[in-house]
Backbone as XML, in Angstrom:
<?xml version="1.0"?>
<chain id="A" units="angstrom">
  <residue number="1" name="UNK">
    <atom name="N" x="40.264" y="10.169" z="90.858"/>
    <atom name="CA" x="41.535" y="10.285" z="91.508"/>
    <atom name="C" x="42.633" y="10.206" z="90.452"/>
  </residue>
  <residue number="2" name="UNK">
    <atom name="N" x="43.936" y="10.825" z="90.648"/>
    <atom name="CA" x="44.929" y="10.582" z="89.870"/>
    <atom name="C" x="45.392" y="9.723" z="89.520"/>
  </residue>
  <residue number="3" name="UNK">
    <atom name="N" x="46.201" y="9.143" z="88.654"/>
    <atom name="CA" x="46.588" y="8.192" z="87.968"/>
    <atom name="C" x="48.309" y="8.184" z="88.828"/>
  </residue>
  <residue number="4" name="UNK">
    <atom name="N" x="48.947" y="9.202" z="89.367"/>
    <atom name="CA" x="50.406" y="9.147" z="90.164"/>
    <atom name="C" x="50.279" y="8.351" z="91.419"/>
  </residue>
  <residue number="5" name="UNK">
    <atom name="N" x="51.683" y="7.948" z="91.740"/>
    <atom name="CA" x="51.619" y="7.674" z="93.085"/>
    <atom name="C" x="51.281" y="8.737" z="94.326"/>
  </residue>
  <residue number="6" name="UNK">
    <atom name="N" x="50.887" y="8.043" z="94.989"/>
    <atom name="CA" x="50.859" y="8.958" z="96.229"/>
    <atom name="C" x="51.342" y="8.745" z="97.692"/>
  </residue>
  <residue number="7" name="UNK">
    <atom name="N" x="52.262" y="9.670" z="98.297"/>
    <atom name="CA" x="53.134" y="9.433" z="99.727"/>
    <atom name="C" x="51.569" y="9.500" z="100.313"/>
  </residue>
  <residue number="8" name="UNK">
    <atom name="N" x="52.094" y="8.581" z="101.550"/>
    <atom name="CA" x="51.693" y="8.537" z="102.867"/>
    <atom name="C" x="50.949" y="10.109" z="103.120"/>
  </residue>
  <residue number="9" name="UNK">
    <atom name="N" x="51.403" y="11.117" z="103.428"/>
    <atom name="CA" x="50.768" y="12.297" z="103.757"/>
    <atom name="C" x="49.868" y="13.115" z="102.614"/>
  </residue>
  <residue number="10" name="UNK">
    <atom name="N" x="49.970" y="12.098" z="101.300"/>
    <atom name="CA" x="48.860" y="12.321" z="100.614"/>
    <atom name="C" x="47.626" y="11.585" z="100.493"/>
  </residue>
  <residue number="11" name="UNK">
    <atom name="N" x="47.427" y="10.393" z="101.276"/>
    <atom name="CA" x="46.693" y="8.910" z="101.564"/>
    <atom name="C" x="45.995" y="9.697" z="102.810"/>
  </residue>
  <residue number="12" name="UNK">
    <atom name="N" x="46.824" y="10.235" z="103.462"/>
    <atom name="CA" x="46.113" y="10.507" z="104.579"/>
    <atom name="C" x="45.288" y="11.777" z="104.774"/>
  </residue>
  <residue number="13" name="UNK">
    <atom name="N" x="45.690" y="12.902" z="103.941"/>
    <atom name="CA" x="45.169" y="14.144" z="103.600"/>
    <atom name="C" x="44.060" y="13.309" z="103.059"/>
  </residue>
  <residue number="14" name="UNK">
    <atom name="N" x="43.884" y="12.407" z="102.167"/>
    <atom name="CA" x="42.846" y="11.897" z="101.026"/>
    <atom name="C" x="41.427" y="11.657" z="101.828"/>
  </residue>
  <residue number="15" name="UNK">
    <atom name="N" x="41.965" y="10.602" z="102.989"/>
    <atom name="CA" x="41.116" y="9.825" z="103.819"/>
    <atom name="C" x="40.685" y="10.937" z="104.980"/>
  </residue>
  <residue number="16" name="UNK">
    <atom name="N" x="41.347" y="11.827" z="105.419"/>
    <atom name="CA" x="40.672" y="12.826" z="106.632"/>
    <atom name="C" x="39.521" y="13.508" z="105.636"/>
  </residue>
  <residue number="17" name="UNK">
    <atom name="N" x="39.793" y="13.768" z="104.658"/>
    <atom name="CA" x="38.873" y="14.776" z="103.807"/>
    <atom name="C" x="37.542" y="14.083" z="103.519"/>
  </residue>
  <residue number="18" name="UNK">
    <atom name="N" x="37.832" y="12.629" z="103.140"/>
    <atom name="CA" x="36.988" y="11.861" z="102.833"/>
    <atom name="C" x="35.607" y="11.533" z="104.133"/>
  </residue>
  <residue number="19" name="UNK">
    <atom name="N" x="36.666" y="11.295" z="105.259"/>
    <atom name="CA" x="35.838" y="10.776" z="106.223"/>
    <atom name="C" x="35.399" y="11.626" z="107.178"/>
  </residue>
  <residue number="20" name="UNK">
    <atom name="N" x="35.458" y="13.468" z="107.158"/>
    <atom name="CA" x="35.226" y="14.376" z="107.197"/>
    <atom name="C" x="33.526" y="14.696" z="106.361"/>
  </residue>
  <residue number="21" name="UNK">
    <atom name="N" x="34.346" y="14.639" z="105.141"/>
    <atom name="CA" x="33.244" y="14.697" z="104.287"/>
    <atom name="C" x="31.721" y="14.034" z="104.732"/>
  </residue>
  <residue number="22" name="UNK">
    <atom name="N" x="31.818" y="12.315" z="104.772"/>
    <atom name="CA" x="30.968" y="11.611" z="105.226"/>
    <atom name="C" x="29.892" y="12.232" z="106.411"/>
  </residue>
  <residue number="23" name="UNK">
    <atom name="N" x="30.962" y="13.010" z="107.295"/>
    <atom name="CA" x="30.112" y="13.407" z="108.798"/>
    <atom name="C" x="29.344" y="14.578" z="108.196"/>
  </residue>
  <residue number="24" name="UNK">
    <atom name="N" x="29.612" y="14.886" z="107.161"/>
    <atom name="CA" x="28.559" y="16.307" z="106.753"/>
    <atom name="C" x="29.591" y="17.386" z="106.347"/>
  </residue>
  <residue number="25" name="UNK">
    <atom name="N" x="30.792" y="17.552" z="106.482"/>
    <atom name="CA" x="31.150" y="18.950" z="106.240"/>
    <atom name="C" x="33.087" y="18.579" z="106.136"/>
  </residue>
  <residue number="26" name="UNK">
    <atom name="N" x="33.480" y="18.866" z="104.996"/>
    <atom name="CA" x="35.031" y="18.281" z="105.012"/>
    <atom name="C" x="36.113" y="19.412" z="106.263"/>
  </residue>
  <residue number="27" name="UNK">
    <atom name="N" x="35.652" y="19.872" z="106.772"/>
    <atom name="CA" x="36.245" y="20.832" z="108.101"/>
    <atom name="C" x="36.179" y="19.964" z="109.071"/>
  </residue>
  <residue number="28" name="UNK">
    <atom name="N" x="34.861" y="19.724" z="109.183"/>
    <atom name="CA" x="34.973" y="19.344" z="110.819"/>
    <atom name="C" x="36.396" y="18.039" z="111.579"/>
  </residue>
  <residue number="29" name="UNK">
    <atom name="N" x="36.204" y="17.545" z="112.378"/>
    <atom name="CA" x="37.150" y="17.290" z="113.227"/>
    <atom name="C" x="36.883" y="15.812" z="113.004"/>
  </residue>
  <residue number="30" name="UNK">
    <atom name="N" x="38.109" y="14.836" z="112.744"/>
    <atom name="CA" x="38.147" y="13.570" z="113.019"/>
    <atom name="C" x="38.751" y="12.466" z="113.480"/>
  </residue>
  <residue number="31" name="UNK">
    <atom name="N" x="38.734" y="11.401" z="114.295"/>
    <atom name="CA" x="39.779" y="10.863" z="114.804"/>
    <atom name="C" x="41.024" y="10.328" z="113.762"/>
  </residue>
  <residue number="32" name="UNK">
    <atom name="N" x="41.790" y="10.703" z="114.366"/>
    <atom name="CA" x="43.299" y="10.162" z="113.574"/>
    <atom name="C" x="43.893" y="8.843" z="113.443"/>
  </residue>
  <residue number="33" name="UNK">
    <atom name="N" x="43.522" y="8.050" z="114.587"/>
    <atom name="CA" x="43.434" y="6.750" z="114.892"/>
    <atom name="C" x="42.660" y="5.774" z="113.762"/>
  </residue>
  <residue number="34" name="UNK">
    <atom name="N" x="41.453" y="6.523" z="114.084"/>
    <atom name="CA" x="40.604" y="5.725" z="112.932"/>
    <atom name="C" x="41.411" y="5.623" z="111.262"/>
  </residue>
  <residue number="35" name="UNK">
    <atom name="N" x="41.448" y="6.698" z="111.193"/>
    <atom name="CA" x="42.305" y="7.231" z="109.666"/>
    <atom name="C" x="43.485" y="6.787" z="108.851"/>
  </residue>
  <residue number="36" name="UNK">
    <atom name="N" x="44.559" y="6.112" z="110.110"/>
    <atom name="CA" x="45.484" y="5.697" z="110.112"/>
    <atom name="C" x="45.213" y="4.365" z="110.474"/>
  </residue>
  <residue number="37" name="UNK">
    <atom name="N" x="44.397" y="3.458" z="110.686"/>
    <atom name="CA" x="44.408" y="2.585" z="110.488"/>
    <atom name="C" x="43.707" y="2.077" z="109.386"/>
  </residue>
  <residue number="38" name="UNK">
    <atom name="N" x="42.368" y="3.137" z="108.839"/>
    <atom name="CA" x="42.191" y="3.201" z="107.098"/>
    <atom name="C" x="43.179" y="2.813" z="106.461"/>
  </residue>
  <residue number="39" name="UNK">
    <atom name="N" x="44.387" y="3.251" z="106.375"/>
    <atom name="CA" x="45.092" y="3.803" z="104.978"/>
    <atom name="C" x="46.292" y="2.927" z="105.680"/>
  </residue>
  <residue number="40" name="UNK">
    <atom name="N" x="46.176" y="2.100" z="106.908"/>
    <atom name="CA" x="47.759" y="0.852" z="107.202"/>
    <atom name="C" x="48.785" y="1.235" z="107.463"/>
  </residue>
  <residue number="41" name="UNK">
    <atom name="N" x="48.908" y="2.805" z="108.166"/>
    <atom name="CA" x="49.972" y="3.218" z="108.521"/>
    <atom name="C" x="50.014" y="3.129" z="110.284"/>
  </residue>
  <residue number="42" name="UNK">
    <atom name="N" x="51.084" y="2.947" z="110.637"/>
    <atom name="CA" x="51.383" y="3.296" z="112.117"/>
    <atom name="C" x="51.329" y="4.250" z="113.344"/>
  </residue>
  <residue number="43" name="UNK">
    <atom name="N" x="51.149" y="4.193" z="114.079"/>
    <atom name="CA" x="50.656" y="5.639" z="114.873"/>
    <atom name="C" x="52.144" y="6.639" z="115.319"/>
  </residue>
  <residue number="44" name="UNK">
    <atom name="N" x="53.200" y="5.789" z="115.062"/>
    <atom name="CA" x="54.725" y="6.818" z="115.538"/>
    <atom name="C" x="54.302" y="7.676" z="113.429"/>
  </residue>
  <residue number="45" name="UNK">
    <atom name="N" x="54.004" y="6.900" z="112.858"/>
    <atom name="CA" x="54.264" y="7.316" z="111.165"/>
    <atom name="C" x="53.244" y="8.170" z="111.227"/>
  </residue>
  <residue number="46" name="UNK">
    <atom name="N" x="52.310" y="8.276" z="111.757"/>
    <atom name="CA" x="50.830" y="9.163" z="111.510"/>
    <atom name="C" x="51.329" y="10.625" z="112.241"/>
  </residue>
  <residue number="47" name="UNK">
    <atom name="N" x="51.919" y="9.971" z="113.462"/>
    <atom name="CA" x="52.501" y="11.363" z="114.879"/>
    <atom name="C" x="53.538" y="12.460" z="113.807"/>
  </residue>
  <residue number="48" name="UNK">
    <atom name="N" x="53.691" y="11.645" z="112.853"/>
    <atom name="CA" x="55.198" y="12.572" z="112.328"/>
    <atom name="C" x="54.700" y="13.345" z="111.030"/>
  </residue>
  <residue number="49" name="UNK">
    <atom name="N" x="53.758" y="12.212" z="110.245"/>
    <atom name="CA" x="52.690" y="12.937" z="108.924"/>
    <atom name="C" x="52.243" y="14.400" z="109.671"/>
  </residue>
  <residue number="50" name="UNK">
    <atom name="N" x="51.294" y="14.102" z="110.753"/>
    <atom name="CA" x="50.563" y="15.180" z="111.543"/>
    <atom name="C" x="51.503" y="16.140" z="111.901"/>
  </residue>
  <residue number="51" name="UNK">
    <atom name="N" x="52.744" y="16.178" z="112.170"/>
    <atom name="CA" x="53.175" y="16.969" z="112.929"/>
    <atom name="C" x="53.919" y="18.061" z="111.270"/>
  </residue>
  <residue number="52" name="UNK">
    <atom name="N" x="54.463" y="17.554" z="110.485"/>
    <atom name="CA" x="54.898" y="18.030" z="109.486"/>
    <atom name="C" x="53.497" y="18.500" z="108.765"/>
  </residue>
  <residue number="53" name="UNK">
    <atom name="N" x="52.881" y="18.195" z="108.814"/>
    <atom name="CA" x="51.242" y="18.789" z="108.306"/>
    <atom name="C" x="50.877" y="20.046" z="108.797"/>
  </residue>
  <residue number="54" name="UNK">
    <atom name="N" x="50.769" y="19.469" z="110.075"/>
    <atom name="CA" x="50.405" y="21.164" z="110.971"/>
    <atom name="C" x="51.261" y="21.786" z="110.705"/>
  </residue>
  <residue number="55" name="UNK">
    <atom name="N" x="52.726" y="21.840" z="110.568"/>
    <atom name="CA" x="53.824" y="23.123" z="110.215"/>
    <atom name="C" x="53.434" y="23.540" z="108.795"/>
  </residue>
  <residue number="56" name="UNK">
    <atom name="N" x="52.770" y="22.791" z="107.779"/>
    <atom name="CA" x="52.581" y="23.130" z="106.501"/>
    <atom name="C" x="50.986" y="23.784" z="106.697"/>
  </residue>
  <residue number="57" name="UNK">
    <atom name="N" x="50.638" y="24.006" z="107.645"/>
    <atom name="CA" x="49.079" y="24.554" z="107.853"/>
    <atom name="C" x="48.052" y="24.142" z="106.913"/>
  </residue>
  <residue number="58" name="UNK">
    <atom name="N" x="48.282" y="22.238" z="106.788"/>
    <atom name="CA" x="46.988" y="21.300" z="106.354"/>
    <atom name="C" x="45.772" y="21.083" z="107.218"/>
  </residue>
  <residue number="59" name="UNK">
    <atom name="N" x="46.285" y="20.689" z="108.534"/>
    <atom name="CA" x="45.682" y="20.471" z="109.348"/>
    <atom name="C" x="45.954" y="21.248" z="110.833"/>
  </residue>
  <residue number="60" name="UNK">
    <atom name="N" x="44.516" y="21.013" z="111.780"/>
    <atom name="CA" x="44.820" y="21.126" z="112.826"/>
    <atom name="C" x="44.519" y="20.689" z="113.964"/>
  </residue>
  <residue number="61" name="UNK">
    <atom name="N" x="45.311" y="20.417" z="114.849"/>
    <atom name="CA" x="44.726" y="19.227" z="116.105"/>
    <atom name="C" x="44.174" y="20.068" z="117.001"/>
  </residue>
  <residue number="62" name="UNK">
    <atom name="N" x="43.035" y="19.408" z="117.435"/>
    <atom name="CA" x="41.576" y="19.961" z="117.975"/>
    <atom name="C" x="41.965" y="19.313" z="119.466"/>
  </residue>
  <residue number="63" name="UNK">
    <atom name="N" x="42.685" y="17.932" z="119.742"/>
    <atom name="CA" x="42.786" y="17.575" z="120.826"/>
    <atom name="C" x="43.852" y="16.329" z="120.818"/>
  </residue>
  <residue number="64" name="UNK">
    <atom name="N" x="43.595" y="15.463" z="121.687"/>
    <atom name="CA" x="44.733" y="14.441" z="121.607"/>
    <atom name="C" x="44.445" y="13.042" z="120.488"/>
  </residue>
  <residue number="65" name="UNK">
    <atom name="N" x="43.056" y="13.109" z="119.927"/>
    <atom name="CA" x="42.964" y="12.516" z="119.190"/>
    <atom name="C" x="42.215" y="12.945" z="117.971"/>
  </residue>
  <residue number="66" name="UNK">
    <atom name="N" x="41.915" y="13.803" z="117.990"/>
    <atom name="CA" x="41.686" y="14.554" z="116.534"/>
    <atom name="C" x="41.922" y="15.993" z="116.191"/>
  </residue>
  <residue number="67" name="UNK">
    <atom name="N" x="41.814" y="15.463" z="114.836"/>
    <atom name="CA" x="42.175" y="17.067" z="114.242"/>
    <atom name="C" x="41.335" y="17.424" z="112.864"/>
  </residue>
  <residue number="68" name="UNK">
    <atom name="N" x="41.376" y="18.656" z="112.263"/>
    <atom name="CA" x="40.901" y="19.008" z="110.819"/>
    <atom name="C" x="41.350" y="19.716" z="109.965"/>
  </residue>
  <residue number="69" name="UNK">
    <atom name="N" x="41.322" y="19.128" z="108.501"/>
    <atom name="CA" x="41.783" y="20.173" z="107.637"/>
    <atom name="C" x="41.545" y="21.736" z="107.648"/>
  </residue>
  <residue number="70" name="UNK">
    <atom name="N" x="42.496" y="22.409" z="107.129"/>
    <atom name="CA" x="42.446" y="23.889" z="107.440"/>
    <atom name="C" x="42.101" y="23.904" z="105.777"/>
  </residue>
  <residue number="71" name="UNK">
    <atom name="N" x="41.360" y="25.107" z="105.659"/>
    <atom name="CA" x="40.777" y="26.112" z="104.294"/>
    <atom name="C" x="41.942" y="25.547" z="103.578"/>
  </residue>
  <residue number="72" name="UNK">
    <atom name="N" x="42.925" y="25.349" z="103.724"/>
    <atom name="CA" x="44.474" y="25.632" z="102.520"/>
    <atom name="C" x="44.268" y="24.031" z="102.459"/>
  </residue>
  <residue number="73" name="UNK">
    <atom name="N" x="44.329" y="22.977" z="103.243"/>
    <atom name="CA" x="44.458" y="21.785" z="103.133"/>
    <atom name="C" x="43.139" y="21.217" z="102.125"/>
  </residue>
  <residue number="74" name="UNK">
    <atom name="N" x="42.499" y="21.542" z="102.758"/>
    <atom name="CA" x="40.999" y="21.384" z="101.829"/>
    <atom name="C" x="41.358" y="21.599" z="100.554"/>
  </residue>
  <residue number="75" name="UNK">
    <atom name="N" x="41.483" y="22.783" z="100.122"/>
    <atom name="CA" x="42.029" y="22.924" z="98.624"/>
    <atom name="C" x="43.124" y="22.493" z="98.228"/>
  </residue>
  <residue number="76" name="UNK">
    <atom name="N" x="44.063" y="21.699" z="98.992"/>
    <atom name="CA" x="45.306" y="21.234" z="98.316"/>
    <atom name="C" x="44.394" y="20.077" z="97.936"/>
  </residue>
  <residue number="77" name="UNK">
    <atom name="N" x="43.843" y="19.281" z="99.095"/>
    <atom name="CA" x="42.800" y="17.882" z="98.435"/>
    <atom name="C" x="41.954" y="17.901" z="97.358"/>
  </residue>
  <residue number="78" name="UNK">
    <atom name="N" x="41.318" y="18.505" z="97.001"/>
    <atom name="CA" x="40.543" y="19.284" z="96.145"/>
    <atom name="C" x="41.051" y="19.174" z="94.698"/>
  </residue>
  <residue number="79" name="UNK">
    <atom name="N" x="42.741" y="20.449" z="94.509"/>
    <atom name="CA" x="42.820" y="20.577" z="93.241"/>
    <atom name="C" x="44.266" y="19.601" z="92.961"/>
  </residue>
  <residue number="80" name="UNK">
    <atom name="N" x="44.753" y="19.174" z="93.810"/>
    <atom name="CA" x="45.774" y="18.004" z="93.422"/>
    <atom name="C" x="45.524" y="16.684" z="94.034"/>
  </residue>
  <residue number="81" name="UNK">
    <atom name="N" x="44.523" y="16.048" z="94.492"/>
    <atom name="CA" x="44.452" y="14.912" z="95.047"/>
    <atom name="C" x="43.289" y="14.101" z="94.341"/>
  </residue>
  <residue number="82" name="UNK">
    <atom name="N" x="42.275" y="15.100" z="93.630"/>
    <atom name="CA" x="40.820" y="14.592" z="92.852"/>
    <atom name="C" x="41.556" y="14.820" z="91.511"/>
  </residue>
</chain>
């Protein structure tokens, strides 16, 4: 991992990818809840990460409690977050 700081919507890109990863495949779909309470952020702070995420086409919400990185998000984690 990098040696910089990292915002909130880079903690959390970090940890969906991660705990994605774990289930077998960094795409698939994971709760957000869980994720955000990983990484000690709040669920109004997670609602607003997510929502500015999806307009940047990182992620995408699958339902009311999860969502998954998109092809572009994956590789933002990938070549600036490792």
């Amino acid at each position: 991992m990098s040696q910089r700081a990292q915002t909130a919507d880079e903690r959390f890109l970090l940890k969906v990818y991660q705990t994605a990863l774990e289930n077998g495949d960094p795409l698939l779909p994971v709760d957000y809840h869980k994720v955000a309470r990983a990484i000690g952020q709040k669920e109004t702070a997670i609602k607003n990460i997510i929502k500015h995420l999806a307009q940047a086409n990182f992620v995408i919400k699958v339902d009311a409690i999860r969502l998954h990185l998109t092809q572009h998000g994956c590789n933002f984690v990938l070549n600036h977050l490792f």
